[in-house]
C-alpha positions in Angstrom: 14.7 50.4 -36.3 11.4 50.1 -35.7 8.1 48.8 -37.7 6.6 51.1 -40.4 3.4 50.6 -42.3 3.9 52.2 -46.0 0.3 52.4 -48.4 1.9 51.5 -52.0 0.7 50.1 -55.2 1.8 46.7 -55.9 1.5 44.7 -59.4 -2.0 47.2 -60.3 -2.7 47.0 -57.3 -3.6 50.5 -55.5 -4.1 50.7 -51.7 -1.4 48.2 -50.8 0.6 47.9 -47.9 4.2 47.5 -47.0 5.1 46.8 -43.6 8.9 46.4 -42.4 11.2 46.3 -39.8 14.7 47.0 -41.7 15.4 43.2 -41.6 12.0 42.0 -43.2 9.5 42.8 -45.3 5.4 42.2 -45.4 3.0 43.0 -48.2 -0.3 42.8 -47.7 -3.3 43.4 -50.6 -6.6 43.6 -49.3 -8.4 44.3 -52.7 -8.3 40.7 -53.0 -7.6 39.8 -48.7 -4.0 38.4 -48.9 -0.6 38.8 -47.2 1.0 38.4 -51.0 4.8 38.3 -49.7 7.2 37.9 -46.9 10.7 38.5 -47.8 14.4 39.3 -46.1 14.3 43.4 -46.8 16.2 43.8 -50.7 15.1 40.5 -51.7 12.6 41.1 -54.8 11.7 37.6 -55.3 10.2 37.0 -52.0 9.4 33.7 -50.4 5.8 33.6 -51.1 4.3 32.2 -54.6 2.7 34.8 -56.7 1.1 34.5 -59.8 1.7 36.9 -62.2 -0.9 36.4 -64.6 -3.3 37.9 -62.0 -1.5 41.0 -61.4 -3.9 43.6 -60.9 -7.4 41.3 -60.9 -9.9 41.0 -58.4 -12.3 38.2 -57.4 -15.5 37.8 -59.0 -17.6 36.4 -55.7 -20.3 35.4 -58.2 -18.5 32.9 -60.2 -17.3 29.2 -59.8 -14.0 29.5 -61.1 -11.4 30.2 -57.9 -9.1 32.8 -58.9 -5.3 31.3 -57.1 -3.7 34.5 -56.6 -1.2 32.9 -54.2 0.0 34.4 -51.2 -1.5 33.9 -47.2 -4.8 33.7 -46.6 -7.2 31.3 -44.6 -10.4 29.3 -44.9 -13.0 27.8 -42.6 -11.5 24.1 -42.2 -12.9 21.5 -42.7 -13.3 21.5 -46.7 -16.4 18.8 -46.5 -18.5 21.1 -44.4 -18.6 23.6 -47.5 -21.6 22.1 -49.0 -23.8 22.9 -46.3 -23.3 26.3 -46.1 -22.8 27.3 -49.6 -24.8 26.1 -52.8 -21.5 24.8 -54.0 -18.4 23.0 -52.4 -16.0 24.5 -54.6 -14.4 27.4 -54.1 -14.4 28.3 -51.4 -16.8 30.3 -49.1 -16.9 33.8 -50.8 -16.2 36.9 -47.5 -13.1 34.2 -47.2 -11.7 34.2 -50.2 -13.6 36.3 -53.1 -14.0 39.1 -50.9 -12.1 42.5 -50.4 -11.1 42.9 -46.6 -11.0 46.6 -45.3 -7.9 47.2 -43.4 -6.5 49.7 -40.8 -3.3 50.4 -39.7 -1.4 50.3 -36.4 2.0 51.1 -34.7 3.0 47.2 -35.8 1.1 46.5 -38.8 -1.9 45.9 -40.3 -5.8 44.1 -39.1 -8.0 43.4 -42.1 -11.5 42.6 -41.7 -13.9 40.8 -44.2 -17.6 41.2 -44.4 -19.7 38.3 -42.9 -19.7 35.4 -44.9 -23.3 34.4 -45.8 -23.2 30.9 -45.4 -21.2 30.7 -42.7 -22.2 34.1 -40.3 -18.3 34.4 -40.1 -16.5 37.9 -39.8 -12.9 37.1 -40.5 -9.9 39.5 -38.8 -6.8 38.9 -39.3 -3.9 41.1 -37.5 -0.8 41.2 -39.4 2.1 42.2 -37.4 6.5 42.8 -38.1 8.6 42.6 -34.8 10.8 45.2 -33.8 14.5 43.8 -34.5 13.0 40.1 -35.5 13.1 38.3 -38.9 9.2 38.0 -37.9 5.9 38.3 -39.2 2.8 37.4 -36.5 -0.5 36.6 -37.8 -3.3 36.1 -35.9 -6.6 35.3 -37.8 -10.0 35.5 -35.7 -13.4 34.0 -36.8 -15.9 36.0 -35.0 -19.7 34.3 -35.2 -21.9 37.3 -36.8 -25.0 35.8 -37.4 -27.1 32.5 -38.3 -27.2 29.0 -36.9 -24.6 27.5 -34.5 -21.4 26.1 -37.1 -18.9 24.0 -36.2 -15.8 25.5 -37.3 -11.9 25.6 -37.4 -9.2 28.2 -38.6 -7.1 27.0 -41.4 -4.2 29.4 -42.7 -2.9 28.3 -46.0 0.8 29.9 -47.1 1.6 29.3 -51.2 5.1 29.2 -51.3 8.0 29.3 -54.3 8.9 26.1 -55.2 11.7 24.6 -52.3 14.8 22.9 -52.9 12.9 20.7 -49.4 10.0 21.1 -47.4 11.1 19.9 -43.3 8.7 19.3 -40.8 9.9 18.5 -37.1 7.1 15.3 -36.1 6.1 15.0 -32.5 8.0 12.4 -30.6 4.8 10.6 -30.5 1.8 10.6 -32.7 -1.4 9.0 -33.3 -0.5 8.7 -36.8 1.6 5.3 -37.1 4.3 6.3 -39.7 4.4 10.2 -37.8 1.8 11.8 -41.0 -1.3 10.6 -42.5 -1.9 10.7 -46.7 -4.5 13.1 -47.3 -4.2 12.6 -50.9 -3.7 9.1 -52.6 0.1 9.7 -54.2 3.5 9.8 -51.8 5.5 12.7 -51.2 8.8 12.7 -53.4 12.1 12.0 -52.2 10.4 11.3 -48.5 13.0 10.7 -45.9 11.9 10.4 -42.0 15.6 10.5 -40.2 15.1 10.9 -36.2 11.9 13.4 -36.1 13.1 14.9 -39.0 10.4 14.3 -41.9 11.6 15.6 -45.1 10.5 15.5 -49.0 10.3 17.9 -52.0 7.4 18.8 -55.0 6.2 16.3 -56.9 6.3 17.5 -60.5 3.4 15.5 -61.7 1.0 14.3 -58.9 -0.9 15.9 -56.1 0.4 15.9 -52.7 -0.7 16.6 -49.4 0.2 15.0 -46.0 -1.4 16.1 -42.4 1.4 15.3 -39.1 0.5 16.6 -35.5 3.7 19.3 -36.2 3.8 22.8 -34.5 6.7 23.4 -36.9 7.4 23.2 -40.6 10.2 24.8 -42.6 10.6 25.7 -46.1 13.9 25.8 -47.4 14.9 28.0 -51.0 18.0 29.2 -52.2 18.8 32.3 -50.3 16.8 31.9 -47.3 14.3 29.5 -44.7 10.8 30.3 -43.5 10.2 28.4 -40.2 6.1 28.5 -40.0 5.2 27.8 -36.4 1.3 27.2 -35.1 0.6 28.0 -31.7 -1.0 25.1 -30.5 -4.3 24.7 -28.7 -6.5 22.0 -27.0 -9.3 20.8 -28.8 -10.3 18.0 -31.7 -8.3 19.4 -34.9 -9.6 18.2 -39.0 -8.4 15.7 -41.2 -7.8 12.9 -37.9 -6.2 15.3 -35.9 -3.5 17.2 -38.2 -2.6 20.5 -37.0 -0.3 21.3 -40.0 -0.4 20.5 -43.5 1.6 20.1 -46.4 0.6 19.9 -50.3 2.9 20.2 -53.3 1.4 21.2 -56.7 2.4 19.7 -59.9 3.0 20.9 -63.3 4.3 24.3 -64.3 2.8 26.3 -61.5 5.2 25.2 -58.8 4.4 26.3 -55.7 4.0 24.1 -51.9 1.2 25.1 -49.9 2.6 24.8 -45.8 -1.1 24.8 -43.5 -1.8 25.6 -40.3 -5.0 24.5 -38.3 -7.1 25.0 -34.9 -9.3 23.3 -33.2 -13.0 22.8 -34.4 -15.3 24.9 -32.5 -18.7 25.5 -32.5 -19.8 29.1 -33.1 -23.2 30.6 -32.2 -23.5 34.1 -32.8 -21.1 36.3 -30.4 -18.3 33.6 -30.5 -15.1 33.6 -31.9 -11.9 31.5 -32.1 -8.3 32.3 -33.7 -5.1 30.8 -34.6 -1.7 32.4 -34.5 0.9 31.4 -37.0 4.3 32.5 -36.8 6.8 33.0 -39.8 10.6 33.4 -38.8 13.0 34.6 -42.2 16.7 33.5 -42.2 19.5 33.7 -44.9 20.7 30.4 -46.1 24.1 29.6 -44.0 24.7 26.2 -45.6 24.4 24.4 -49.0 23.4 20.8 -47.0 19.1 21.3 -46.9 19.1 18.5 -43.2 21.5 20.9 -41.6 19.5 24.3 -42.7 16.7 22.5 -41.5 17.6 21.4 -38.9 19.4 25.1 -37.8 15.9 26.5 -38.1 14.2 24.2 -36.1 16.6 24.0 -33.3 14.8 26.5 -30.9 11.7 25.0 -31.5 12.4 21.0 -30.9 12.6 20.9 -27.2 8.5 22.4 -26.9 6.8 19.0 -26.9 
């Protein structure tokens, strides 16, 4: 079978898309710019975190309340430069994130396009593509430089995810960071457990949690099924001390992980651009022990460094 592209309606949302391949499934909303869900095709939960209590809403671009819609999106990293090229640091930038995106089908899938940001001179696209006959979803998101001064800039894709029964992230077999992650917020990840390269840990359910490691490859791990997230890599200094993935876990009732990719930091004059390409690989559960799913997922991606 090969890849359609369906326009639906979607929680009151009109002009959605599905995209699937008979294996897999991709829904994409650009009313509010987000891949919403990725899911094994019949599977009506999904993988991704939605939040229900925003069925059907849009942004307001104007106001300083972020509306977390969950879902896929991505932000210009890092968070600190905000300030400077917005009146406010939070939320975030608005043609990245309070912004419908306009989007146009192909053969494969889907390319949405924001407006400019006008802080930032930033046109964000972001091609959304199913394999033929793969348990995969590609997305490359591009930052072309529009307009304004020169700004140094990085992609950051940032997946909400269901809660996990374990997050597992395959470390490098040698990093700059001396325990294989860095804390990028004060409190430690629950249940952490480093065995081999094998960095594991779950959701805190009352603290704030977020870790940076040098990682192409993280896996999420839920009842039915594991998402294997893999970030093409590229040369270059990356944010946060050199993390090219990320991982936070949010506490309290609305229980979703957030898995990150990043690129490099690149400076962007008008007529530049840069991308990232994130790869997201769906496979049914096979066992109940979460370090040998894990480690199943990841084992045609541990030999690359």
């Amino acid at each position: 079978m090969g890849v359609t592209v369906t326009r639906i309606g979607y929680h009151g949302w009109p002009d959605s898309y599905l995209i699937a391949n008979g294996m897999v499934e991709a829904v994409i909303v650009p009313a509010i710019g987000r891949v919403m869900q990725f899911r094994l095709a019949g599977d009506r939960e999904g993988t991704f975190w939605e939040n229900r209590a925003l069925d059907g809403q849009l942004h307001n671009a104007a106001s300083d309340q972020w509306m977390n819609f969950g879902g896929d999106k991505c932000w210009p990293a890092p968070q600190s430069a905000w300030g400077r090229q917005q009146d406010r640091d939070w939320p975030p930038p608005t043609a990245f994130d309070s912004q419908p995106m306009t989007a146009v089908a192909g053969e494969c899938g889907l390319v949405l396009t924001s407006v400019a940001d006008p802080g930032y001179g930033i046109e964000v696209v972001r091609h959304v593509r199913l394999e033929a006959g793969r348990p995969i979803m590609r997305i490359c998101s591009e930052f072309h430089k529009i307009h304004g001064d020169a700004v140094r800039a990085g992609v950051w894709t940032i997946t909400q995810m269901q809660e996990p029964e374990q997050i597992s992230i395959l470390l490098p077999a040698m990093s700059k960071f001396s325990d294989g992650y860095i804390r990028l917020m004060e409190s430690a990840p629950a249940k952490l457990k480093i065995d081999g390269r094998l960095l594991t840990f779950v959701r805190h359910p009352s603290a704030h949690v977020k870790i940076g490691t040098e990682a192409d490859n993280l896996v999420w791990l839920g009842t039915n099924s594991v998402v294997r997230i893999d970030v093409e890599r590229q040369p270059g200094e990356y944010p946060g001390g050199g993390c090219v993935t990320e991982a936070y876990t949010n506490p309290g009732a609305m229980n979703y992980v957030e898995l990150e990719t990043l690129g490099p930091l690149i400076t962007l004059r008008p007529g530049d651009r840069t991308e990232l390409t994130t790869v997201y690989t769906i496979l049914h559960r096979s066992t109940a022990d979460p370090e040998v799913e894990a480690r199943g997922a990841l084992r045609t991606a541990e030999y690359r460094r």
